[in-house]
N, CA, C and O atoms as CSV, one atom per row, in Angstrom:
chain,resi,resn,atom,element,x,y,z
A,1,UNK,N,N,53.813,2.943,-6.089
A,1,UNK,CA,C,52.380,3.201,-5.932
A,1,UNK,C,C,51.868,2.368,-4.760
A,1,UNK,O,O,52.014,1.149,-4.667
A,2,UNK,N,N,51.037,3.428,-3.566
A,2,UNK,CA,C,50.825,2.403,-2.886
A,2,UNK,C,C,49.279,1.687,-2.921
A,2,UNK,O,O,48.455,2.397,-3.497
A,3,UNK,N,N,48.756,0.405,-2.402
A,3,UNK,CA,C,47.728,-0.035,-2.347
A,3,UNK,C,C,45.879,0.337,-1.748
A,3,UNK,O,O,44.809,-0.261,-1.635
A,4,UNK,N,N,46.547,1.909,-1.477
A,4,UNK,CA,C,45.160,2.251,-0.431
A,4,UNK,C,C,44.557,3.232,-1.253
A,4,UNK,O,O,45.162,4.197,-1.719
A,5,UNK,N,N,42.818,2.865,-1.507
A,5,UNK,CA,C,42.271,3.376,-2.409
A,5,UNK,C,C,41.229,4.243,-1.114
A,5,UNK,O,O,40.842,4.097,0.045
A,6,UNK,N,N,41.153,5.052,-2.097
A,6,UNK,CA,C,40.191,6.257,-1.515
A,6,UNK,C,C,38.523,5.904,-1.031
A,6,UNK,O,O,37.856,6.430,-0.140
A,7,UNK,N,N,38.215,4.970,-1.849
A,7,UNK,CA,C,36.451,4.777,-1.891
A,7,UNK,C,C,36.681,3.223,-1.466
A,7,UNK,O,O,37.662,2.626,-1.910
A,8,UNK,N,N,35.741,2.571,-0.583
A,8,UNK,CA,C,35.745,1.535,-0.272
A,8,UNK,C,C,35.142,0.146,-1.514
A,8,UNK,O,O,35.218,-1.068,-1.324
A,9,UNK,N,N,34.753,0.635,-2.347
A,9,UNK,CA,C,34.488,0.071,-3.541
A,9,UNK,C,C,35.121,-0.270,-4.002
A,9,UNK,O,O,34.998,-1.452,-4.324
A,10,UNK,N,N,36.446,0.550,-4.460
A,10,UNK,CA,C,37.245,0.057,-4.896
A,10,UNK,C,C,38.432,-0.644,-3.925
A,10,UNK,O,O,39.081,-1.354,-4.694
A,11,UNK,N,N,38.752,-0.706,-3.153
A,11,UNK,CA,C,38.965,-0.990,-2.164
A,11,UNK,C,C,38.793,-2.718,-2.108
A,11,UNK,O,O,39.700,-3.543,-2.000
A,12,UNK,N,N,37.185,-2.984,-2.228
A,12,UNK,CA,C,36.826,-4.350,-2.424
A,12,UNK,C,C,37.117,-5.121,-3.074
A,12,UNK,O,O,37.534,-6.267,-2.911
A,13,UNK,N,N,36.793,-4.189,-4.343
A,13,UNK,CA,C,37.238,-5.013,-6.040
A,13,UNK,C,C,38.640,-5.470,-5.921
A,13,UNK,O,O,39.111,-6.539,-6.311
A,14,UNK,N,N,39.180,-4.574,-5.368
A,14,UNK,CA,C,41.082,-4.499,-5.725
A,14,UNK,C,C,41.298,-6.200,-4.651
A,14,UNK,O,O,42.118,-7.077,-4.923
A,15,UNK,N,N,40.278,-6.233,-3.440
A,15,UNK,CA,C,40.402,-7.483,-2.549
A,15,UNK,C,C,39.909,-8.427,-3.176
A,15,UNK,O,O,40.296,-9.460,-2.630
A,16,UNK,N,N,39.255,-8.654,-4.038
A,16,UNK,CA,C,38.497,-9.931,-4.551
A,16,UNK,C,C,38.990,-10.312,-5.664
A,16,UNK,O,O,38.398,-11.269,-6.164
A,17,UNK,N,N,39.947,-9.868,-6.287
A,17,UNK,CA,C,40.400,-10.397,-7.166
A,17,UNK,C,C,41.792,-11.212,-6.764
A,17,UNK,O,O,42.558,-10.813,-5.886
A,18,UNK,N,N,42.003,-12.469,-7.583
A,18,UNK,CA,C,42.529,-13.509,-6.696
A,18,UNK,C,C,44.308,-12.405,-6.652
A,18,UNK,O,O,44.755,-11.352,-7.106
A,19,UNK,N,N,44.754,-13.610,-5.751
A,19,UNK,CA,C,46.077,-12.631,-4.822
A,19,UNK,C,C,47.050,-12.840,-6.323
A,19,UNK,O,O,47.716,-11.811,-6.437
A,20,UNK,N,N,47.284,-13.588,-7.226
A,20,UNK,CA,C,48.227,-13.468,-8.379
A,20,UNK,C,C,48.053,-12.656,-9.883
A,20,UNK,O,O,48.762,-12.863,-10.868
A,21,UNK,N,N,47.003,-11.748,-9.801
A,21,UNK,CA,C,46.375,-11.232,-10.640
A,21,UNK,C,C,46.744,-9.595,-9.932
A,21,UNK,O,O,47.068,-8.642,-10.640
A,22,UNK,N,N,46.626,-9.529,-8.518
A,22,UNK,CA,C,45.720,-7.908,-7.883
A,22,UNK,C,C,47.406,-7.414,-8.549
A,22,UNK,O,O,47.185,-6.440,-9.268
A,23,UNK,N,N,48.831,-7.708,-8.559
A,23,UNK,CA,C,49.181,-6.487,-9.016
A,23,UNK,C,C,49.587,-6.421,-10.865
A,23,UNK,O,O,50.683,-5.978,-11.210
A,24,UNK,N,N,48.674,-6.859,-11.796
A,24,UNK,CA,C,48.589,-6.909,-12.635
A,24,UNK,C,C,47.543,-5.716,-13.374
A,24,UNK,O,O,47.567,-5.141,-14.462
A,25,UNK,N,N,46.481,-5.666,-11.992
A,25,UNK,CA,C,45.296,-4.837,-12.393
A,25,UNK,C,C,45.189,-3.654,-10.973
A,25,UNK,O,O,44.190,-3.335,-10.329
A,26,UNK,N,N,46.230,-3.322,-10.861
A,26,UNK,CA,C,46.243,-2.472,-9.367
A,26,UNK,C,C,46.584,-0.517,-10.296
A,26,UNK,O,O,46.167,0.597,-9.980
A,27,UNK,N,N,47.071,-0.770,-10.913
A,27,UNK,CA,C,47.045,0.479,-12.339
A,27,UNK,C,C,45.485,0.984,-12.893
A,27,UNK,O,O,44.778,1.985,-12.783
A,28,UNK,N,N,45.421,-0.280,-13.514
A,28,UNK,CA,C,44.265,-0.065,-14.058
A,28,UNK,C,C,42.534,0.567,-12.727
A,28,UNK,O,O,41.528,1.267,-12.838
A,29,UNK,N,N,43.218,-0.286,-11.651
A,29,UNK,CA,C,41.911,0.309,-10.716
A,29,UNK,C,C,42.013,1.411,-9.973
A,29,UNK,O,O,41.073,2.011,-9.452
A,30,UNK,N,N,43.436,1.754,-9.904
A,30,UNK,CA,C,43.454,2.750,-9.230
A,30,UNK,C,C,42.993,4.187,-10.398
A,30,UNK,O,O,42.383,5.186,-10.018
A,31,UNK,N,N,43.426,3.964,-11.707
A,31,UNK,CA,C,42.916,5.104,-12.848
A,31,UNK,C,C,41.390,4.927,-12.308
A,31,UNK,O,O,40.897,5.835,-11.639
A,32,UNK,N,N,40.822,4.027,-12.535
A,32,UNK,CA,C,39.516,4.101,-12.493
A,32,UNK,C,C,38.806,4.611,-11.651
A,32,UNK,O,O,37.771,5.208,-11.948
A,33,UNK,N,N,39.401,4.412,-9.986
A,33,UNK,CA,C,39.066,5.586,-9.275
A,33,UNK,C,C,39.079,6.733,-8.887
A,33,UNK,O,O,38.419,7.297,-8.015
A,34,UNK,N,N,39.917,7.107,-9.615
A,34,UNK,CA,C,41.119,8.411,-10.243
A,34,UNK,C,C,40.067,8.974,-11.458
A,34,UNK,O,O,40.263,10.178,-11.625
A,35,UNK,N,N,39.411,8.642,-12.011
A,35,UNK,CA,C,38.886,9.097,-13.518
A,35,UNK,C,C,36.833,9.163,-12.418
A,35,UNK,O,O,36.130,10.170,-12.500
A,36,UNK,N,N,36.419,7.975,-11.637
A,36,UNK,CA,C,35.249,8.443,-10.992
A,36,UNK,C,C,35.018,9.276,-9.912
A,36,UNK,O,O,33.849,9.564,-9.654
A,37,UNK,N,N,36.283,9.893,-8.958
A,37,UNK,CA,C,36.071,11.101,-8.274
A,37,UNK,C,C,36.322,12.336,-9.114
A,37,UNK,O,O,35.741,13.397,-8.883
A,38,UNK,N,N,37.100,12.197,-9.983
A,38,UNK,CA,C,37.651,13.264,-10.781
A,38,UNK,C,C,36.175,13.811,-11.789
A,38,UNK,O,O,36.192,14.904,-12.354
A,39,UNK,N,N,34.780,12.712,-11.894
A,39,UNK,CA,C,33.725,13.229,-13.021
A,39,UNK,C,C,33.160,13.353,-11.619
A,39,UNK,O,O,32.875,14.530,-11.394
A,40,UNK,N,N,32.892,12.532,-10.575
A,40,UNK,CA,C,32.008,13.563,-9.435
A,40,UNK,C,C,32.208,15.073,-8.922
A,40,UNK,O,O,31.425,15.918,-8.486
A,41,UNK,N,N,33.586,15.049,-9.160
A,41,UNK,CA,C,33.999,16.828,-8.663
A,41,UNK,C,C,33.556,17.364,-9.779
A,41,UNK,O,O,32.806,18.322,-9.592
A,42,UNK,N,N,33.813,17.005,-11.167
A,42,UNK,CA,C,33.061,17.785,-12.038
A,42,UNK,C,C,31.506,17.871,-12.077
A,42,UNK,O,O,30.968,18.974,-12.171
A,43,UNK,N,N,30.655,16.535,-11.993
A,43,UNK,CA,C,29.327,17.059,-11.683
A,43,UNK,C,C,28.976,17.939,-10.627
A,43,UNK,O,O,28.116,18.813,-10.737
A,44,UNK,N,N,29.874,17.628,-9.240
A,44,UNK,CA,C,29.451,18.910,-8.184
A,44,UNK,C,C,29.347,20.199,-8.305
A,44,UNK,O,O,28.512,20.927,-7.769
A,45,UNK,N,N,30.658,20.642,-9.394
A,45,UNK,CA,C,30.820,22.223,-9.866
A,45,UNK,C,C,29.851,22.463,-10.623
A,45,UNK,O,O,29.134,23.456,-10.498
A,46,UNK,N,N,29.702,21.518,-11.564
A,46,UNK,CA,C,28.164,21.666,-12.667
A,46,UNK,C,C,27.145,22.173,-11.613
A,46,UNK,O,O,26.790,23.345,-11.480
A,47,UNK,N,N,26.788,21.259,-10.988
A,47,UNK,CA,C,25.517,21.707,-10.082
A,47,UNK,C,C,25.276,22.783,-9.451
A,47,UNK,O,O,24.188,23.350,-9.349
A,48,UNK,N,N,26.703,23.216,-8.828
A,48,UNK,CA,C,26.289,24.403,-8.039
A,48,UNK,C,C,26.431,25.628,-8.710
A,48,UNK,O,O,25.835,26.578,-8.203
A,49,UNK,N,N,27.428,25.940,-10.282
A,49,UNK,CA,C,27.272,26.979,-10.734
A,49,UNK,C,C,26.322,27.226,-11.355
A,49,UNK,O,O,25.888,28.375,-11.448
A,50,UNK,N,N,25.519,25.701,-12.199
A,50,UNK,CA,C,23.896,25.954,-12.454
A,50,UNK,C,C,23.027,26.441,-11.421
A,50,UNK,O,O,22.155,27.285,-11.626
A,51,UNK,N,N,23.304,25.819,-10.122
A,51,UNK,CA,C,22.405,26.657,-9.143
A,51,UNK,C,C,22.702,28.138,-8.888
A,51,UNK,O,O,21.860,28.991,-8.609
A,52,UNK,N,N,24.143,28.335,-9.037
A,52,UNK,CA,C,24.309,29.813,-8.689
A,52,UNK,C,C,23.793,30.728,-9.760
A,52,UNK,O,O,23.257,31.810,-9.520
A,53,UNK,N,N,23.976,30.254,-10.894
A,53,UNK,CA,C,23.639,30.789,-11.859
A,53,UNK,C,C,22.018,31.109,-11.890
A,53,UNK,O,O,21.655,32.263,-12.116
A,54,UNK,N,N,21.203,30.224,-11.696
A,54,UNK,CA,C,19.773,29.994,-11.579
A,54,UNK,C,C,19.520,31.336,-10.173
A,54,UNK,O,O,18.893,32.351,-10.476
A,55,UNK,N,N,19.815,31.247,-9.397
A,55,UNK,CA,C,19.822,32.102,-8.287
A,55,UNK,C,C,19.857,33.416,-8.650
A,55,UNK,O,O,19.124,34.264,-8.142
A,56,UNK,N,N,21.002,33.730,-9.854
A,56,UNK,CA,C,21.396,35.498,-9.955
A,56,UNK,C,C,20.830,35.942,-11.078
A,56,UNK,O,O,21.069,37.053,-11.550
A,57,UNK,N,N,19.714,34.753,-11.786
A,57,UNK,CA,C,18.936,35.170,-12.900
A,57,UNK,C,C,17.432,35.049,-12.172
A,57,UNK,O,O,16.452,35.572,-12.703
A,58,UNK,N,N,17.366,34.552,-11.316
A,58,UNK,CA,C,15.653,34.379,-11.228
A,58,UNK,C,C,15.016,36.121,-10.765
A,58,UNK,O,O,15.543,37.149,-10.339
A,59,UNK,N,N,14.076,35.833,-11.018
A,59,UNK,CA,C,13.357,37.071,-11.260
A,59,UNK,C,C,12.010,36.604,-10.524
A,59,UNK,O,O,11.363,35.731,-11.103
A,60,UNK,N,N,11.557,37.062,-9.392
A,60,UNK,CA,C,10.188,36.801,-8.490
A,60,UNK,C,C,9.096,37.045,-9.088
A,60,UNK,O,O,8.961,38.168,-9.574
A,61,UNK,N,N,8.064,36.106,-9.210
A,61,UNK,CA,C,7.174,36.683,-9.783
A,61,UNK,C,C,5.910,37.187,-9.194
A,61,UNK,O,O,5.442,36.763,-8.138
A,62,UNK,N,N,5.246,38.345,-10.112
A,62,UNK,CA,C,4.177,39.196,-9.373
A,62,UNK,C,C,3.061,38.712,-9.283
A,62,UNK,O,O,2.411,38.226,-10.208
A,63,UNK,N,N,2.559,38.862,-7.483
A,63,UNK,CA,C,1.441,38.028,-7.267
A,63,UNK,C,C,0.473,38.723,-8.084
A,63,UNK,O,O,0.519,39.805,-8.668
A,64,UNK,N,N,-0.560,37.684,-7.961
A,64,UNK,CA,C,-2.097,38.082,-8.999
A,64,UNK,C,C,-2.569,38.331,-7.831
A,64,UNK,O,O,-2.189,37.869,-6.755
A,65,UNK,N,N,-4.037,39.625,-8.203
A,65,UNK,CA,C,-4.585,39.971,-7.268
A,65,UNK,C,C,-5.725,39.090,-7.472
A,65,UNK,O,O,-6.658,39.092,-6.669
């Protein structure tokens, strides 16, 4: 497994933790960034099939005279 994380966040964390510990917890952080892009791709799909969805149901409504 190698050491280069995707998001610079984690990235940091994985640097600040002291140098005899990082490959003790280098598993555990890499799941973790592994498990928070993995629920952002799921909120993105949420969003846009609610929007698509919202889109192929709306119905315009009739102006008042």
């Amino acid at each position: 497994m190698h050491n280069e994380f995707v998001t610079k966040f984690w990235q940091q964390a994985y640097e600040k933790l002291p140098s005899g510990v990082r490959g003790q917890y280098l598993s555990q952080l890499k799941a973790a960034e592994r498990w928070e892009l993995a629920i952002g791709d799921v909120i993105e799909v949420w969003a846009r099939a609610k929007s698509a969805v919202s889109r192929a149901l709306h119905t315009p409504r009739a102006k008042r005279a």
